[in-house]
N, C-alpha and C positions, 0 to 999 in steps of 0.2 A: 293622802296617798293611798291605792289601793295595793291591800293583801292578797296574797296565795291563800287559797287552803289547802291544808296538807295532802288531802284526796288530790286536790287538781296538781300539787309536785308529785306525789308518789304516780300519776298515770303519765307524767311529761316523759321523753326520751332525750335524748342529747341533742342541742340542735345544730346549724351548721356554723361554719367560722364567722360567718356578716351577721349572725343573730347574735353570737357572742359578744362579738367587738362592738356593738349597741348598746347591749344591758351591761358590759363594761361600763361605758364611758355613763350609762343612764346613773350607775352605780356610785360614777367618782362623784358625780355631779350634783348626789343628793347628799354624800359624806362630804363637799363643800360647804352646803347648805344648811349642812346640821339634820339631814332627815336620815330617815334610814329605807331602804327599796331592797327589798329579798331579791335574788337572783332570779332569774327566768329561766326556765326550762321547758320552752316551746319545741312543740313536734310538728310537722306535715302528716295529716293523716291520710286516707286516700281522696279521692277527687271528689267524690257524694259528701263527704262527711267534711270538706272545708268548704262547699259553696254554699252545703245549708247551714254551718254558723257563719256565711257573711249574710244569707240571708236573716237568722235571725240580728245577728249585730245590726242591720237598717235597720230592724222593725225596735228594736229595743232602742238603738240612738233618734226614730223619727220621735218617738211617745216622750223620751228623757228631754227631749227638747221642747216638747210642747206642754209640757209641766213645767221645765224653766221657765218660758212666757206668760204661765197662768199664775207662778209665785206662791204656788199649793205648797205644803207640806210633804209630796209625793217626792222631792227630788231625793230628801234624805234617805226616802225608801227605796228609789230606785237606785243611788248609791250603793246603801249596805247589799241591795243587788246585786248592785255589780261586783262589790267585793266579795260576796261569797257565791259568786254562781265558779261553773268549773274552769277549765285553764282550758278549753279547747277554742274562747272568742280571744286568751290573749295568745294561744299558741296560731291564731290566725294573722293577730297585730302582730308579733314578734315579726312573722316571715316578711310581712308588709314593709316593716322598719329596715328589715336586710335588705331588703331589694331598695329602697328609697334611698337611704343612706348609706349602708356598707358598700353593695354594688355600682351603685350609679358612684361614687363618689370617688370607687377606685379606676372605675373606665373613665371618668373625667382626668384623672390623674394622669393615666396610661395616653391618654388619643385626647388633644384638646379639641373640647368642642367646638364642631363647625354648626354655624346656622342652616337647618333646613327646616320646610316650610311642613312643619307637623303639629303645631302646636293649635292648639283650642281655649275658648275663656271655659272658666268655669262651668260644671255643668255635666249631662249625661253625652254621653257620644252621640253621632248622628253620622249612622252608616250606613251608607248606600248599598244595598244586597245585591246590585247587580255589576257594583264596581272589586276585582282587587288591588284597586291601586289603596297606598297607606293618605293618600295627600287627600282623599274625600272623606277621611273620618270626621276631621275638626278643623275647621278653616284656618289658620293661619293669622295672628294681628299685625304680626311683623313681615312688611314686604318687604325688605332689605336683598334676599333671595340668601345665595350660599356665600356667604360673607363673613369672616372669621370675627367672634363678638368681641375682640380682643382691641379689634380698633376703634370699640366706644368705650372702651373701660375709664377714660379722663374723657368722657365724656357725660351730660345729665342726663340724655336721652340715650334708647340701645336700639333705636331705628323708625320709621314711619311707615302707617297704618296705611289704608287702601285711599283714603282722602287726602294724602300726602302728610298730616300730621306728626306729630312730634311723640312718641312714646316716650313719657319722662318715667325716669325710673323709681321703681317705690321704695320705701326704707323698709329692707329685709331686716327679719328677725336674728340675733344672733344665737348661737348653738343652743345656750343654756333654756332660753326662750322656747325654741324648737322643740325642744328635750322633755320640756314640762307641758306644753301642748299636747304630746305625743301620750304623755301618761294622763292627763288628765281627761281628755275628750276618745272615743274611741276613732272618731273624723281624722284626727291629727296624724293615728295611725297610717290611712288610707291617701294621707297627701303628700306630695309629690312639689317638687318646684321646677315649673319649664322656666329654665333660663332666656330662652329664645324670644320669650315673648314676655315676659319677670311676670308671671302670674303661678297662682295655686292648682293645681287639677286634684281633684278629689277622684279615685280610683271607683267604680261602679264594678257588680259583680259581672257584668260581660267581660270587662278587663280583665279580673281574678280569674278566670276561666281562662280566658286565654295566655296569663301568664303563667299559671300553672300548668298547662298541655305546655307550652314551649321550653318548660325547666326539664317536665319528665322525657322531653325525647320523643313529644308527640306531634300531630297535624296542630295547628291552633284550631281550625274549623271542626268542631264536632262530627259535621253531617260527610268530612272525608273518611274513605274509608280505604286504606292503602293494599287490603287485599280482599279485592272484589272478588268472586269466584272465575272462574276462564270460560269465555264464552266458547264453542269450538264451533265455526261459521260453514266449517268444510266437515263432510261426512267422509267416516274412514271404513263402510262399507261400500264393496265394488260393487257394479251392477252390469253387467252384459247385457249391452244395447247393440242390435246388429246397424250396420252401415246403411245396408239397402234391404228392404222387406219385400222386395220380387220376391217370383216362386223361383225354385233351381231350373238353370236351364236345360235342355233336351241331350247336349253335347256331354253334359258330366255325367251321363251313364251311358255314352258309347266310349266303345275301347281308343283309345288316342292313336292313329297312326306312328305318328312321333315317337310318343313310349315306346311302341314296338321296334322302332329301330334305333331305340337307345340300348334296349333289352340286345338285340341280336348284336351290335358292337362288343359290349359286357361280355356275353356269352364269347363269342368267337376271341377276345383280347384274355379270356381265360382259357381257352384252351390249347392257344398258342404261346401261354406261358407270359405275354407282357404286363397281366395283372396278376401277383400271387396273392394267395393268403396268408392270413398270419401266421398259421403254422407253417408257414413256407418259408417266409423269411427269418425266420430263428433258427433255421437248418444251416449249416455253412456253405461256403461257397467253395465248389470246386474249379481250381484253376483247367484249363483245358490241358488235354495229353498234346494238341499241337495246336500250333497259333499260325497266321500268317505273319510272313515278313515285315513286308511291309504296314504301317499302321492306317495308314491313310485311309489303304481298302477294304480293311476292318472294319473301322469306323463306318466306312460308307455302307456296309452290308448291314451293320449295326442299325442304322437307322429308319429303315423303312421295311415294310412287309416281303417285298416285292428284291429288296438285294441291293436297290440301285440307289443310289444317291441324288438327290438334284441339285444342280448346279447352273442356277441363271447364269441365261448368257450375258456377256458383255453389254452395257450399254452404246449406242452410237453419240458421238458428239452432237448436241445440240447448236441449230444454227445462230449464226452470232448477226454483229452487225454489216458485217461484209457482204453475207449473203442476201441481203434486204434488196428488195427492187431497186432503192434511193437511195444508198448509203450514202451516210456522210464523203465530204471528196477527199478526206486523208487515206481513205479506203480503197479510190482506184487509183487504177494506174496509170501512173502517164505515157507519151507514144513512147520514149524511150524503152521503159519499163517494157511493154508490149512489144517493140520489138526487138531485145534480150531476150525475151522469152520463144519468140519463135523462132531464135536460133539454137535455143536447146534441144537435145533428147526426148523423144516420146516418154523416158522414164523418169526426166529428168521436171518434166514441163509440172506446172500443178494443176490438180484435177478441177480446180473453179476457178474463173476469172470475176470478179467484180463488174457490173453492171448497173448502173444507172437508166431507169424509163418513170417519164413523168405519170404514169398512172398504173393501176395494176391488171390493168385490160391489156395493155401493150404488151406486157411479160409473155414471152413465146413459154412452151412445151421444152421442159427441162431435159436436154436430150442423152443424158446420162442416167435416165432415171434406171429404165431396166434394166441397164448395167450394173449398177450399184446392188439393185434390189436381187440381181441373181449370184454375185460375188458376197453379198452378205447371208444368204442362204448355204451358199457349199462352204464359207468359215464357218459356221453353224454347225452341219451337218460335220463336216470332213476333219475342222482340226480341233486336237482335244483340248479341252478342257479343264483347269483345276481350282477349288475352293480354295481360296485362302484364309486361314485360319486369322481373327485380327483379336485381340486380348481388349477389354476396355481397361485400364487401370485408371483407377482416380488421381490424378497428381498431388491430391492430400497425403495419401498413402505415404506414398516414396519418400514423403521430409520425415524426419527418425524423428520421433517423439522425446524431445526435452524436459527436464525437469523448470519449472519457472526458478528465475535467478533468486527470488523473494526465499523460497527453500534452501539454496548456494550458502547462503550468507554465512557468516561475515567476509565482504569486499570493500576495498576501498568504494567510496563514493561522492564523498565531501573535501571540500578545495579546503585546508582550516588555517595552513602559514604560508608566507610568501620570504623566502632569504633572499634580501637583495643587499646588491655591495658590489658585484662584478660588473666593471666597467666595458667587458666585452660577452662572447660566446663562454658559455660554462660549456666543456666538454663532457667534463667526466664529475661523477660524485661517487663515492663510496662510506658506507656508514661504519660503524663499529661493532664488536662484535655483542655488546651489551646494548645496543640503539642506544646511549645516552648524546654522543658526537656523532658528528658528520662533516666528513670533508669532501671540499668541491675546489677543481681545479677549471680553470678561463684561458682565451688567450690573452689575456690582460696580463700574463704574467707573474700571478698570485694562487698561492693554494691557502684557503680560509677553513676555521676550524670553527663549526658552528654548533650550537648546543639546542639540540630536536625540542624538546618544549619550549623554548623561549623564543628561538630563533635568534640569538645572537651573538654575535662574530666574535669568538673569545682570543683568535688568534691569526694571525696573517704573514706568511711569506714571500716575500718577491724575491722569485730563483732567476728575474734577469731572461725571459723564453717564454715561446708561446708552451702550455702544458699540454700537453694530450691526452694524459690519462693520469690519474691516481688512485690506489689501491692500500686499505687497508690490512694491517697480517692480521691474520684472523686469530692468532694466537694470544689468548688473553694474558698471558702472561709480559708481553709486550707490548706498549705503547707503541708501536713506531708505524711508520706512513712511508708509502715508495710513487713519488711520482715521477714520472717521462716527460722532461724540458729537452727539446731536440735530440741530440744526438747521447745524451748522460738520464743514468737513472740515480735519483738523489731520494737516498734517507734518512729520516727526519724525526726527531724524537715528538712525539705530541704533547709530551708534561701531564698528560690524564692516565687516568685509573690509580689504583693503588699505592702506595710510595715500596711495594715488593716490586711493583712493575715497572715501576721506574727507576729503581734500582737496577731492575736485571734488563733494562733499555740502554742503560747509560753503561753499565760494563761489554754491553755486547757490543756498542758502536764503539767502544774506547779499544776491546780486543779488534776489532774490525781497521780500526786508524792504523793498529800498531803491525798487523801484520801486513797494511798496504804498503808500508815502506821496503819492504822484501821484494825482491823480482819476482815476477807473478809472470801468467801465461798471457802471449800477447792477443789471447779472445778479446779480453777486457780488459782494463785499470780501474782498480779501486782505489780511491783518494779520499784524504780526510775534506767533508767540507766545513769550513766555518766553526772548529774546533767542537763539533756537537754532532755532524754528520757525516755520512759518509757517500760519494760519488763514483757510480759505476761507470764510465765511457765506452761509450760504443763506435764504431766503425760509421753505422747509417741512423739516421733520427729513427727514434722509438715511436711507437705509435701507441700499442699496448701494452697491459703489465696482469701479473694472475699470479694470485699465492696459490699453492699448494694445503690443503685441509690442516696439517698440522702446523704450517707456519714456517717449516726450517728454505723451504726450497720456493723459488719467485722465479717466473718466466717472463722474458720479454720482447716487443714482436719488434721488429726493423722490416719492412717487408721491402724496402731498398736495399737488405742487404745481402743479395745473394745466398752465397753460403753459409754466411753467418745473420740468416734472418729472424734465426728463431735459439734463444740463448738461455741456458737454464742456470739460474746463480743457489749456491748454497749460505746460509747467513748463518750459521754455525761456524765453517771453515775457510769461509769469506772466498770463496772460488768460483771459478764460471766457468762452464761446460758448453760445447756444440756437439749437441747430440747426434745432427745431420750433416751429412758433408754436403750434400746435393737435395733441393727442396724443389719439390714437379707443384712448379707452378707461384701466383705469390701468395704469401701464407699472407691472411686479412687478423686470425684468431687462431688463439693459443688456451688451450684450460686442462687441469689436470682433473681427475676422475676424483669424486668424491672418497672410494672406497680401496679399488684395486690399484696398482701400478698401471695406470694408462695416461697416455697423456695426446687428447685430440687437437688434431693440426686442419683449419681451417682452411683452404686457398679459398681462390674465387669459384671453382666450379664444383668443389669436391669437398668432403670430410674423411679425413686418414684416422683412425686407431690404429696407437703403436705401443706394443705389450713392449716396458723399459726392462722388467726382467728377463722378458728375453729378448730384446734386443731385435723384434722384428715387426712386419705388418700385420695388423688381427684382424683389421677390417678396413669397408670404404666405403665410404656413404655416397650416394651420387644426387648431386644438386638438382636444379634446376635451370628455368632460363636465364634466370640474371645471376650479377655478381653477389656474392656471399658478403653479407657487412655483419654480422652479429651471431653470436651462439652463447647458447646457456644448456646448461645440464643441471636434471634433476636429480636432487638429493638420494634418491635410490641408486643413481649409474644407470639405470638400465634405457634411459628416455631419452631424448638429445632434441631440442628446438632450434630451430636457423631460420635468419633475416635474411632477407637477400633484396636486391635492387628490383626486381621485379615484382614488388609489393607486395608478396607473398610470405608467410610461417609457417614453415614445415614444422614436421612432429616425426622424427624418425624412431621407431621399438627396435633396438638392437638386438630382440629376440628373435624377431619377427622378419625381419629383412634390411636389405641396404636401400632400400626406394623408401620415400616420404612415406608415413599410413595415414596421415591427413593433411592435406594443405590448404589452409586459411586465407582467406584472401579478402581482408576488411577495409584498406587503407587504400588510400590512392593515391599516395605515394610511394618514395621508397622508406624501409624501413633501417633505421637507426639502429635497435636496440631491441635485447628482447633478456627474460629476466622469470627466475621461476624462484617462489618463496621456500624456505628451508623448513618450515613446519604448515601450512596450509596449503590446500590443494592449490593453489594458486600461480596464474604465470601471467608477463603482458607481456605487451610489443609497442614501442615507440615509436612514429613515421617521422618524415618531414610536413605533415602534413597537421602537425603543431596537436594529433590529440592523441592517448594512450589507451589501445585496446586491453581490459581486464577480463580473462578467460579463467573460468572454476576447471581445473585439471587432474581428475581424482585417476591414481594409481592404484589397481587393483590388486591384492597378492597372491591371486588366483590368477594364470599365465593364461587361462583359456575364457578369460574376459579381457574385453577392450579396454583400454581407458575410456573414461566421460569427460567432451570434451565440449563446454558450454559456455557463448560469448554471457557474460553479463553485466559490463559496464563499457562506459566509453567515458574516458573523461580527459576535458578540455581546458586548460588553464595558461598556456601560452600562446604567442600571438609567432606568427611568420616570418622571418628576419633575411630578406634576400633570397626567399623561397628555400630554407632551411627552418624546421620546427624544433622538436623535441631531439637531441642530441645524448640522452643518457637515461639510464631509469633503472632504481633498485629497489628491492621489497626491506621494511625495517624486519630486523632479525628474529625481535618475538612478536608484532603487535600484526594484524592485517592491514598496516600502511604501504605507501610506496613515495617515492621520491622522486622529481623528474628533473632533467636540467635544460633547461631550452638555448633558444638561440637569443633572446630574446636578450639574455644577461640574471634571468630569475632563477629560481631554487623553488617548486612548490613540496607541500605537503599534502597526500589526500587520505583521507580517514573513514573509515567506517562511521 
């Protein structure tokens, strides 16, 4: 085995982890054996100083070999050579071993080898200089091509030669074999095993060269050189080269006519003041001590030198197809025609008649001509004349510049539940005042209690009637539900929220039962229903129902009922009120004012504000063309939206006036329903026309700004039922949903 000398460890450095994990295993494998192999402590020195000890390592392995064959006495001496020259031929073998074993062995591990056609026998390379491809270095024994070796491994052969032959495979050495090869010859060092082709390649110093430029991060090719200096092709001094090299001509040194009467214009437009100077124009301007009246003949003086205006004359109408020699024969007239007309008036008659002649030689001497020609000279001359002023405006201009809805946001936009269960028309839905329920009322004669995430139906009443409306109290302290089955309004404990709520649910209807047995005013009757509820009776079927903000007071509409169409009930002291003796017109909507004592009265053609404290008219809003089907008020009071049958949503500002300040008109039908969210700018409108306009409606607290009033959704989720659509629609109380109840018999949900 060969020795270190101390000199050659003391000048070693550390080497990398594949050299380590070599002279490892070199290490175990000699403490097997019984021998003993010092550690290795190989370095990379730079690129000069490792190709010339591989140059010398050939010259000293050619001569060790050719002493072994002569069987001289020299090999012992080339031995203790070897063992005491310095570490810089084994810190060349070390690197050789890491690249042959450590590295190939763990990319084998990593990626299994595929066959490609690289391999060479034994031998120096042979490279073509004028090729870069890898495939002309060393020809190839196995022509298999790219074929995984994995499916000759059970087999004796690992593929066939260019003569179709059999490559039988040789009996490789195993590790320990390898290992001692490796230290005993410096060759063993430098060899490599091609799998692809099961032979040896011995590494040659053009190899070593080139696997050392490819470790440090260089070209392999010596003779590249990655930064050539910059050639610059283009010169970045200018040079003034004239066009044409004539002489000057004769003309460029006579005075220009021309010039000269650009000069006298200049001159004379300064002294008449329509050109100033600059210190002209920074002097102010004084208005005149007196003006003319009239502006027209200002202006007209204004414009010219002279005082006077021009004013082309009228153009004459150009002739058309009538007047043609030939015209077409829709053009003349018939004898009838001809003679009607020669029973008219000379003032009456028209100044051309229509004439047909087959050529234009025939065409006589147009005998009106100097007529014309002397009647359009004294309109010329004799009547006056005026400019009209015409504006070009762009019709981009005039549409008010919107914010993009993408900025609005958050809007409903996504369809995400469907409640289904009603057997007919859902009219009316009303949510809670916490969004966890939702009730919807059909004419199926059921009102269903459905729970918003899930969608499903926790609870169902059949009141026996088609419903029309149902209304939750918006007081949370109460559970309870008021809906309008014909001619009776019935409420209805829901059994949710709190067990405080349903407490103070269940003594208010049980006070409510006990004081209907009393003689009560003949507006209404209050009756116990079904020992849990309680039944107001009306005079004319109900159509609508509206709490009041705090929950004590519920209005409801009868618009059949005359006098008593419009009915206010207390649910504290279980009574009902006619606020109106006499109602102008029929009331459609009823809702009380978020904030003040108001309470707005809907008919077909008009909206009434009536101030309850004092007991009189505040205001009147005045409709449009169609009948009024819907109203909602925003959460300020100060705003008011209405439906109406003429497909149209108004937006009335009760600051502002009693006329619409914007009317909407997106639907093409009529509309159903229309509905403004309690915390987001938000409001829609529901048509028959099955889809729900989503408008961003921002309220300003500044009185002397508009509202912003921007469409930005349309959204479609019910289908047409008898040319009736969308019948209902409300916003959820904290989320920016909304709810819609179609004709259809569906319930959707649509989501941000």
């Amino acid at each position: 085995m060969r020795k270190r000398s101390k000199a050659g460890a003391s000048e070693g450095v550390a080497s990398s982890s594949g050299s380590e994990a070599a002279e490892e295993e070199l290490f175990a494998a000699e403490q097997r054996l019984g021998g003993n192999h010092p550690a290795a402590e190989p370095a990379w020195s730079d690129e000069e100083d490792v190709l010339s000890e591989a140059d010398e390592e050939d010259s000293e392995l050619s001569g060790s070999d050719r002493e072994k064959e002569s069987g001289t006495d020299a090999d012992s001496e080339a031995s203790s050579a070897v063992e005491d020259s310095p570490s810089d031929d084994d810190e060349l073998d070390t690197a050789i071993v890491e690249l042959a074993t450590g590295r190939d062995a763990e990319d084998a591990e990593a990626n299994p080898l595929m066959a490609t056609p690289d391999g060479d026998p034994a031998g120096d390379l042979q490279i073509d200089a004028g090729s870069d491809s890898s495939e002309d270095e060393r020809p190839p024994r196995n022509t298999i091509g790219q074929v995984p070796l994995e499916w000759y491994k059970d087999e004796q052969h690992i593929g066939y030669d260019r003569d179709a032959k059999k490559l039988i495979k040789r009996d490789r050495k195993d590790k320990l074999d390898t290992l001692l090869a490796q230290t005993d010859t410096k060759q063993g060092l430098r060899t490599i095993y091609d799998e692809y082709n099961d032979e040896e390649i011995v590494l040659s110093k053009d190899e070593l060269r080139l696997i050392q430029r490819i470790r440090q991060g260089q070209f392999p090719d010596v003779e590249i050189n990655p930064y050539e200096p910059e050639v610059n092709w283009f010169s970045d001094d200018k040079e003034i080269m004239p066009l044409s090299a004539a002489p000057e001509p004769k003309r460029r040194f006579i005075p220009s006519k021309w010039e000269e009467k650009k000069v006298v214009k200049l001159v004379r437009a300064l002294r008449k003041g329509w050109i100033k100077r600059s210190s002209e124009r920074n002097l102010p301007v004084k208005e005149p001590e007196a003006y003319l009246l009239w502006a027209d003949d200002g202006l007209a003086t204004d414009r010219t030198a002279t005082g006077l205006s021009y004013v082309p004359a009228p153009k004459t109408k150009l002739p058309g197809h009538e007047e043609s020699y030939n015209p077409p024969r829709e053009y003349l007239p018939s004898e009838e025609e001809r003679n009607a007309q020669e029973l008219l008036d000379d003032e009456d008659k028209p100044e051309f008649t229509p004439q047909a002649f087959d050529s234009l030689r025939q065409v006589p001497m147009y005998s009106s001509f100097i007529k014309e020609r002397f009647e359009r000279c004294l309109d010329l001359y004799l009547c006056p004349r005026s400019k009209k002023k015409r504006i070009n405006v762009d019709p981009q201009s005039l549409v008010p510049k919107l914010p993009k809805p993408q900025d609005l946001q958050p809007f409903p936009t996504t369809l995400l539940l469907r409640y289904t269960g009603h057997a007919a028309r859902v009219r009316s839905i009303s949510p809670e005042s916490s969004g966890q329920w939702l009730a919807s009322a059909s004419d199926d004669g059921t009102v269903r209690l459905w729970e918003v995430r899930t969608g499903r139906c926790t609870r169902t009443w059949i009141l026996g009637g088609a419903i029309r409306c149902v209304a939750w109290c918006p007081n949370s302290g109460l559970s309870l539900l008021a809906a309008a089955v014909d001619t009776r309004v019935i409420l209805l404990p829901t059994g949710t929220g709190t067990d405080e709520a349903q407490t103070a649910t269940s003594q208010t209807l049980r006070q409510a039962q006990v004081a209907s047995a009393a003689p009560g005013t003949t507006v209404a009757t209050w009756q116990a229903y079904e020992s849990e509820g309680i039944t107001i009776s009306h005079r004319a079927p109900v159509s609508y129902l509206t709490w009041h903000a705090k929950g004590d007071y519920f209005a409801s509409v009868a618009p059949t009922g005359n006098t008593q169409a419009v009915l206010v009930h207390q649910l504290s002291k279980h009574t009902t009120q006619n606020p109106f003796r006499k109602n102008r017109g029929r009331v459609v909507r009823v809702l009380f004012h978020p904030l003040k004592p108001f309470l707005f009265v809907a008919t077909q053609n008009h909206v009434r504000v009536y101030n309850l404290a004092q007991q009189a008219l505040a205001k009147k809003l005045i409709g449009g063309s169609g009948s009024i089907t819907s109203m909602a008020i925003h959460p300020g009071g100060d705003h008011v939206i209405v439906g109406a049958e003429d497909k149209r949503l108004a937006w009335y500002d009760l600051d502002l006036s009693t006329k619409p300040y914007r009317a909407l008109r997106y639907h093409s039908h009529a509309l159903r329903s229309v509905a403004f969210h309690k915390k987001y700018p938000l409001f829609a409108s529901a048509s028959d026309d099955a889809s729900v306009h989503i408008f961003h409606g921002m309220v300003y607290q500044d009185l002397m700004t508009n509202p912003l009033i921007v469409p930005v959704k349309i959204l479609r989720g019910h289908e047409m039922n008898q040319f009736e659509g969308v019948f209902d629609c409300a916003f959820h109380p904290t989320q920016p949903w909304i709810f819609t109840a179609g004709a259809d018999g569906c319930i959707c949900l649509f989501t941000n």
